[in-house]
C-alpha positions in Angstrom: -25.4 14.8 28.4 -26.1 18.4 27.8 -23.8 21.4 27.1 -24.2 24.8 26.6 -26.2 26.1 24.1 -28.6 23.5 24.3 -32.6 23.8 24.8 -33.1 22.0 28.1 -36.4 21.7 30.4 -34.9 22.1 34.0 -37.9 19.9 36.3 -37.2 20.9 39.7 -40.2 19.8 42.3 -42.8 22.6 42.1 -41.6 24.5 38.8 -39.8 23.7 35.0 -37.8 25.9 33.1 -37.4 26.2 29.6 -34.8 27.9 28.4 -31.1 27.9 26.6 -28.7 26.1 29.1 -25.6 28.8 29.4 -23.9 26.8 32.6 -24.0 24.3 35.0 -21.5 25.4 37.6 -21.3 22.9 41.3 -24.4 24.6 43.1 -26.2 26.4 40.2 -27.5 25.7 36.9 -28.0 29.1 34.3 -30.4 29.1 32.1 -31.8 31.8 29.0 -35.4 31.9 29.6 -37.3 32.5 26.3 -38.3 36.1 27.7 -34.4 36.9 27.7 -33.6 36.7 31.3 -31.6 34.5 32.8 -32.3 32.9 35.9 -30.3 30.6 38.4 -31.6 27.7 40.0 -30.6 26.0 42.7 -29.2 22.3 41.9 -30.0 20.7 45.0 -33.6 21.2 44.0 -33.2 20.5 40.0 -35.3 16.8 40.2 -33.9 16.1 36.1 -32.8 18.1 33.3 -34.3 16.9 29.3 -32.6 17.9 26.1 -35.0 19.6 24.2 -32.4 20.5 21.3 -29.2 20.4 20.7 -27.2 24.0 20.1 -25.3 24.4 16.8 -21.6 24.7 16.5 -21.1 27.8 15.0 -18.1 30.2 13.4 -19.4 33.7 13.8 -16.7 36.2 12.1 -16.7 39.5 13.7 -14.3 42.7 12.0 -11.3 43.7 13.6 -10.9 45.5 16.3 -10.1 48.5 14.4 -12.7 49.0 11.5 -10.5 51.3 9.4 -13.8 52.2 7.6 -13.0 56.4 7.1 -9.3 56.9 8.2 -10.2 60.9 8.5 -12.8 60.2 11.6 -12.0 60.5 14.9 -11.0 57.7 17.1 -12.3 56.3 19.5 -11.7 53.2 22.5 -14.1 51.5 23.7 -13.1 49.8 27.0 -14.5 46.8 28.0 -15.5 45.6 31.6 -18.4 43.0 30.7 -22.1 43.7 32.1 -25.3 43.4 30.5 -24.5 45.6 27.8 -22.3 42.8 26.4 -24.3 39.7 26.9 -25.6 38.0 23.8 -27.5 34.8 22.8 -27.9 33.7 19.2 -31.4 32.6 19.1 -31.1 31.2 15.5 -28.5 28.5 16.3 -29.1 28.0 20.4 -25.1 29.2 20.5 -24.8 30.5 23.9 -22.1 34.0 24.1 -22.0 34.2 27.6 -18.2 35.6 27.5 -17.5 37.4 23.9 -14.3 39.4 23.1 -14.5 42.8 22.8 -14.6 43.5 19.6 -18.0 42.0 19.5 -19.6 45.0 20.3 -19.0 46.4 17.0 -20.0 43.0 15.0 -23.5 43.9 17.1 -23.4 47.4 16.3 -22.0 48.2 13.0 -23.6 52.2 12.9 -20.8 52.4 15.2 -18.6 52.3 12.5 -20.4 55.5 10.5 -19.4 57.7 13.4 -15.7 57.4 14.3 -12.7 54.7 14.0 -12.8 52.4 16.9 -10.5 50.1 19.0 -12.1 47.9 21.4 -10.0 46.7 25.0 -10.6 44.4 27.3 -9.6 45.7 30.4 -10.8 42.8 32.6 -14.3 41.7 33.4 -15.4 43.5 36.4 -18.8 42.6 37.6 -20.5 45.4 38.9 -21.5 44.0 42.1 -18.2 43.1 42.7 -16.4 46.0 42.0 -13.6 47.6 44.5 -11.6 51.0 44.6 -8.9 49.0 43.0 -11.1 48.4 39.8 -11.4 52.6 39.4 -7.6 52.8 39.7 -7.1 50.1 36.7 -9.9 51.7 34.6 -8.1 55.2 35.0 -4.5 53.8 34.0 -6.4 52.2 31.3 -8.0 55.6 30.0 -4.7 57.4 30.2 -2.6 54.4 27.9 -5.7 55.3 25.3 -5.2 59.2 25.5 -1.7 58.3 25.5 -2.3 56.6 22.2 -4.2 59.4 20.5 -7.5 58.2 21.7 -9.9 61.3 21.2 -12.9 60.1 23.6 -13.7 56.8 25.9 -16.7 54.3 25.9 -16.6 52.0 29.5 -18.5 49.6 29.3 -19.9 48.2 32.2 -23.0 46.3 33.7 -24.9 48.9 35.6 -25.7 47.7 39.5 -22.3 50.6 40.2 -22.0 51.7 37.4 -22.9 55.7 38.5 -20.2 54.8 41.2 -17.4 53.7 39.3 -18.0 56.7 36.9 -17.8 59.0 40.1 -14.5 57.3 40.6 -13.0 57.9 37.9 -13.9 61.8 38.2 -11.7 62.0 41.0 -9.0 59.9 39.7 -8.9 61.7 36.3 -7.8 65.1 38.0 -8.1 66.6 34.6 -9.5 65.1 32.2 -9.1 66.3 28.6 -11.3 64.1 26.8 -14.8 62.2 27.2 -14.9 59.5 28.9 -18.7 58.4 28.8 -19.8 55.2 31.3 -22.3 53.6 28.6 -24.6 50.1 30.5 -27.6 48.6 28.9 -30.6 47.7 31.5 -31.3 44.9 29.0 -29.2 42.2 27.2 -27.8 43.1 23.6 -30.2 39.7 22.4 -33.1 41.6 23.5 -35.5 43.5 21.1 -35.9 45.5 23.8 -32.6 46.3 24.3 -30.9 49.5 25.4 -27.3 48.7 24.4 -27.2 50.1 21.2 -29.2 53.7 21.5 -26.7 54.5 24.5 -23.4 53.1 22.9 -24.4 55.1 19.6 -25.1 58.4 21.4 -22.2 58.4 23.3 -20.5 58.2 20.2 -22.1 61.0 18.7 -21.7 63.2 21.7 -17.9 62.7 21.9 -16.9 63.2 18.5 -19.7 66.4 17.9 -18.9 68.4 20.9 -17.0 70.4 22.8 -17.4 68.3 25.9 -14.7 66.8 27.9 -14.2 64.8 31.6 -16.5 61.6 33.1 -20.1 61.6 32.5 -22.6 58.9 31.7 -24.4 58.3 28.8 -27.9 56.1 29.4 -31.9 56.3 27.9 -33.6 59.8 29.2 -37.1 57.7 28.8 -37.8 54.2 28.8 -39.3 55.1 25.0 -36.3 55.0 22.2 -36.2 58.7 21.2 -32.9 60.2 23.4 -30.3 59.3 25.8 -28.9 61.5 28.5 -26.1 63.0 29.5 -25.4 63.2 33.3 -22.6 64.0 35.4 -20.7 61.9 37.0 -20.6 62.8 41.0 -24.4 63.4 41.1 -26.6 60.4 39.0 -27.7 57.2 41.1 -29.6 54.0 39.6 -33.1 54.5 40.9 -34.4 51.7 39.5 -33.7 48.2 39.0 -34.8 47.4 35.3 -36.1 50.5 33.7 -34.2 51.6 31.0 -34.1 54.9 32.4 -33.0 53.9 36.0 -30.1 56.6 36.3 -31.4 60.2 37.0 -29.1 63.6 38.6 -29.7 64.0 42.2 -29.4 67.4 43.1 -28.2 68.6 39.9 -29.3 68.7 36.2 -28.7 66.4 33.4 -25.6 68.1 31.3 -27.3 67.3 27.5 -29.6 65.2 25.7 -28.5 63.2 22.4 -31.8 62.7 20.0 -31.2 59.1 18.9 -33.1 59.4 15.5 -32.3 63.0 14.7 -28.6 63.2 15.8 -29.2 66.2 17.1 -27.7 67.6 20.9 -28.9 70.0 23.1 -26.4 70.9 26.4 -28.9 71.7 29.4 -26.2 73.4 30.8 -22.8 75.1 30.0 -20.4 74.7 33.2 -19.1 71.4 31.8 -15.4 70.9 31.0 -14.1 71.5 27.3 -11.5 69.8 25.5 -8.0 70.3 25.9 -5.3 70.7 28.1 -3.5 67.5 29.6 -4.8 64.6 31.2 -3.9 64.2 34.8 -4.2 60.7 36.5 -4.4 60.2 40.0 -5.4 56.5 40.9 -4.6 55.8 44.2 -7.7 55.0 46.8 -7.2 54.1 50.0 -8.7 50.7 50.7 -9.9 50.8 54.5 -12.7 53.3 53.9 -16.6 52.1 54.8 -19.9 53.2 54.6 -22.7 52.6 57.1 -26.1 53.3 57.2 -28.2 54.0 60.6 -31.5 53.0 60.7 -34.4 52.5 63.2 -32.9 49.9 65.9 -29.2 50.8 65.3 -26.7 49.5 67.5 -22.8 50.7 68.4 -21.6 47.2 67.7 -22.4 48.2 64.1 -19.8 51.0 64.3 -17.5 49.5 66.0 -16.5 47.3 63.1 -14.7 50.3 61.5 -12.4 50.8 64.0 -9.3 51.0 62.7 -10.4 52.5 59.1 -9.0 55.7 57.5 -12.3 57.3 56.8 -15.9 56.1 57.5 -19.1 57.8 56.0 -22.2 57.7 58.2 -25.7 57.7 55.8 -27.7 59.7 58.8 -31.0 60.3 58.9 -33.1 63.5 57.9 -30.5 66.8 58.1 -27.9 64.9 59.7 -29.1 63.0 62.6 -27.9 59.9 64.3 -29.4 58.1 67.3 -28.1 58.8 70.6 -30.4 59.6 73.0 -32.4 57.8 75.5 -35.5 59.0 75.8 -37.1 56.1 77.5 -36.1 52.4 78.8 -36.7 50.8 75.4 -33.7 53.5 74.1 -30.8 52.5 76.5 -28.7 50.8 73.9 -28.7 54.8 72.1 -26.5 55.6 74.5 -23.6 53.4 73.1 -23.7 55.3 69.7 -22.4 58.4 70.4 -18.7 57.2 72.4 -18.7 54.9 69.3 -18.7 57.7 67.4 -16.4 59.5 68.9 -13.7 56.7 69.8 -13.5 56.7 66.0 -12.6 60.0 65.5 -9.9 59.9 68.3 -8.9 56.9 66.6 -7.7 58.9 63.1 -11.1 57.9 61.2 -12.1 61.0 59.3 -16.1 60.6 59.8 -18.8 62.5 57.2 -22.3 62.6 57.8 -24.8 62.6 54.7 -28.3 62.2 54.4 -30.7 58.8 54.1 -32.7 61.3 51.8 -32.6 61.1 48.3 -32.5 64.8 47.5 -31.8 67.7 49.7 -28.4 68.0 52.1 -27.1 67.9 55.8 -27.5 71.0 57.7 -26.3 69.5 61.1 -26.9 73.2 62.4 -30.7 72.9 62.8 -31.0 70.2 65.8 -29.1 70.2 68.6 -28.2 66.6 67.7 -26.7 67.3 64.4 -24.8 70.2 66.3 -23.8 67.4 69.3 -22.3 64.9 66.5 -20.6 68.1 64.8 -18.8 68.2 68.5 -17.4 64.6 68.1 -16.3 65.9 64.9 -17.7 64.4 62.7 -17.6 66.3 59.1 -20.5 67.2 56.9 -21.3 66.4 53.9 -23.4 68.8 52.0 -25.5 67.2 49.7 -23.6 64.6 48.6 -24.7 60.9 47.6 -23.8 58.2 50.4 -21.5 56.3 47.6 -20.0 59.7 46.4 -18.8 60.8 49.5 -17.5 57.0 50.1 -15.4 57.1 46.6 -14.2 60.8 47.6 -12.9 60.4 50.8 -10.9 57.0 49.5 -9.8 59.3 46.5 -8.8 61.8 49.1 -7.1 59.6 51.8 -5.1 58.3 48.7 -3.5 61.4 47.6 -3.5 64.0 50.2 -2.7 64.5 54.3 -5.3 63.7 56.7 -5.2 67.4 57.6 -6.2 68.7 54.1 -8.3 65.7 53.9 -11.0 67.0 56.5 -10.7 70.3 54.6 -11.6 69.3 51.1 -14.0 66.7 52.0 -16.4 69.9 52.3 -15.3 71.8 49.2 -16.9 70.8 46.1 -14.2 69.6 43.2 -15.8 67.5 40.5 -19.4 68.9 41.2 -20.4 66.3 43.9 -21.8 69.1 45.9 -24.6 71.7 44.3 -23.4 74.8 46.0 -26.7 76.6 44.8 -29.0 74.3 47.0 -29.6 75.9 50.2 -28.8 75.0 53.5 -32.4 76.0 54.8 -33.8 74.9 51.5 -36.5 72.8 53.2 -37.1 74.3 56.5 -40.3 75.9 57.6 -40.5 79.6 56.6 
């Protein structure tokens, strides 16, 4: 019988595993593969599984939540939401940490410790992939009990799939923010000699207790080498790739400041950022019935029509703002169905904002006379904001304000999700 924490061999029909066993759930079996990934398989196609060794029972002590190292440094909390950045296998003993309190994170990174006093939360574990509207309001109440507490700065952590969206979240739902809050992920497990999790926790530290800077940003590697990490803002960073550990790059914008891992030393790119200060204003209410759709070649009304009945709907067009809608042969007929769909949405009360299928640039529904033809259904656009950014603002916005003010601020920039310097005409033919 086999438990976690073993060494097993998995034999399935074609392919064995080899690996440190971390669960064996009713369809899947998790395993640790020796190259620090973990992989899923199937059970309906696992033929045996051998016990190659047995995992030790181990007492690991880890200090208190609090190290109380230097009473005179700043303080500050580190909340915790799970994620890659706090995975963990001891490879010495086979001892499998699959869910470890969150004090943990200092035990695995005690230079923490040399920088400021620290109090680690579990807030609840929130997979990334998982994550809903709801999650950004109980990460904000969260942050403002901390403040509240004399909290100086804020380390989320959080596995990085959404992580650039749930730090956009909380930008609108911490109205003003008076403090850092940093979003800090790792690409690769804290096990891992290749590991990310401690460069980006450690910077983020140094950044909020070194600086002037206040409000949401994120904090992850600038390069995939271990020399700096990056600051960027919140409203304008997506994950552009899926393992790198320098996925997350500004869209649009410019990073705010890099943090020189081995030299301490930070350099702001820019100087429009929010200082310290001031009071922290919460605002946490989303509204929940707000979607996001993307059109594509061989788009059809039907997928539309599912939103019927939703507060606010943000359409991912194509080029400057373009939907189908035309039929300019037989094979287009079904085009013809997009546009009422459209439309029967905004009679319904759905407040409807284009963006762009681009990764950088912005709507300008102006230049074609179909961007100016959905405009007339009135549907709102969106500058140059990302898909998921307008999504998370115009939940934030249904939440707290009228639906009248709502179709006037979804245009106006308010935590820097729109670049007001990029033109409108930026990339037409001169």
């Amino acid at each position: 019988m086999t438990k976690a924490g073993d060494k097993v061999k998995v034999v399935c029909a074609d392919k064995e595993h080899t690996g440190i066993l971390i669960d064996k759930k009713k369809d899947v079996t998790v395993l640790k593969l020796e190259n620090g990934y973990n992989v899923g398989i199937d059970n309906s196609k696992i033929k045996r599984i051998e016990l190659l060794e047995e995992g030790k029972d181990i007492e690991i002590k880890y200090p208190d939540t609090q190290t109380g190292r230097a009473k005179a440094l700043p303080r500050i909390s580190i909340l915790h939401t799970g994620g890659t950045i706090a995975s963990k296998v001891d490879y010495r003993t086979g001892a499998v940490y699959s869910s470890f309190k969150p004090e943990d994170l200092l035990g695995m990174f005690p230079e923490l410790g040399d920088i400021a006093n620290f109090e680690s939360k579990l807030i609840a574990n929130m997979w990334s992939e998982d994550l809903r509207f709801k999650h950004f309001s109980v990460i904000a109440e969260a942050v403002a009990q901390e403040v509240e507490k004399g909290a100086e700065g804020v380390i989320i952590g959080m596995g990085t799939d959404n992580l650039a969206v749930a730090a956009c979240g909380l930008a609108f739902a911490l109205e003003e923010c008076n403090v850092p809050v940093l979003f800090v992920g790792a690409q690769r497990s804290s096990d891992r000699g290749s590991s990310d999790a401690a460069m980006n926790l450690i910077c983020a530290a140094e950044l909020i207790v070194r600086t002037d800077f206040a409000g949401v940003g994120i904090c992850m590697h600038d390069h995939t080498s271990d020399e700096k990490c990056v600051i960027l803002p919140a409203c304008k960073t997506k994950k552009l790739h899926s393992s790198r550990r320098d996925a997350f790059k500004p869209v649009n914008d410019s990073p705010i400041a890099y943090v020189d891992y081995k030299t301490k030393e930070i350099k702001f790119k820019r100087t429009d950022y929010n200082k310290k200060g001031g009071k922290l204003v919460v605002k946490p209410r989303f509204e929940e019935k707000v979607g996001l759709v993307k059109t594509h070649v061989n788009f059809f009304a039907d997928q539309l029509k599912c939103f019927e009945g939703y507060k606010g709907l943000v359409i991912e067009g194509m080029g400057l703002g373009q939907i189908p809608g035309e039929v300019t042969n037989e094979w287009a007929k079904d085009n013809e169905e997009i546009f009422p769909a459209v439309k029967k949405l905004v009679d319904g009360g759905t407040v409807v904002v284009m963006t762009t299928n681009t990764i950088f640039g912005r709507v300008n529904m102006n230049v074609y006379s179909k961007g100016r033809d959905v405009m007339k259904l009135g549907v709102i656009p969106g500058q140059d904001m990302l898909a998921e950014t307008a999504m998370v603002k115009l939940s934030w916005l249904l939440g707290n304000h009228d639906v009248s003010d709502v179709k006037e601020l979804v245009g106006e920039n308010l935590r820097g999700e729109i670049n007001e310097r990029i033109s409108e005409d930026e990339f037409l033919d001169e």
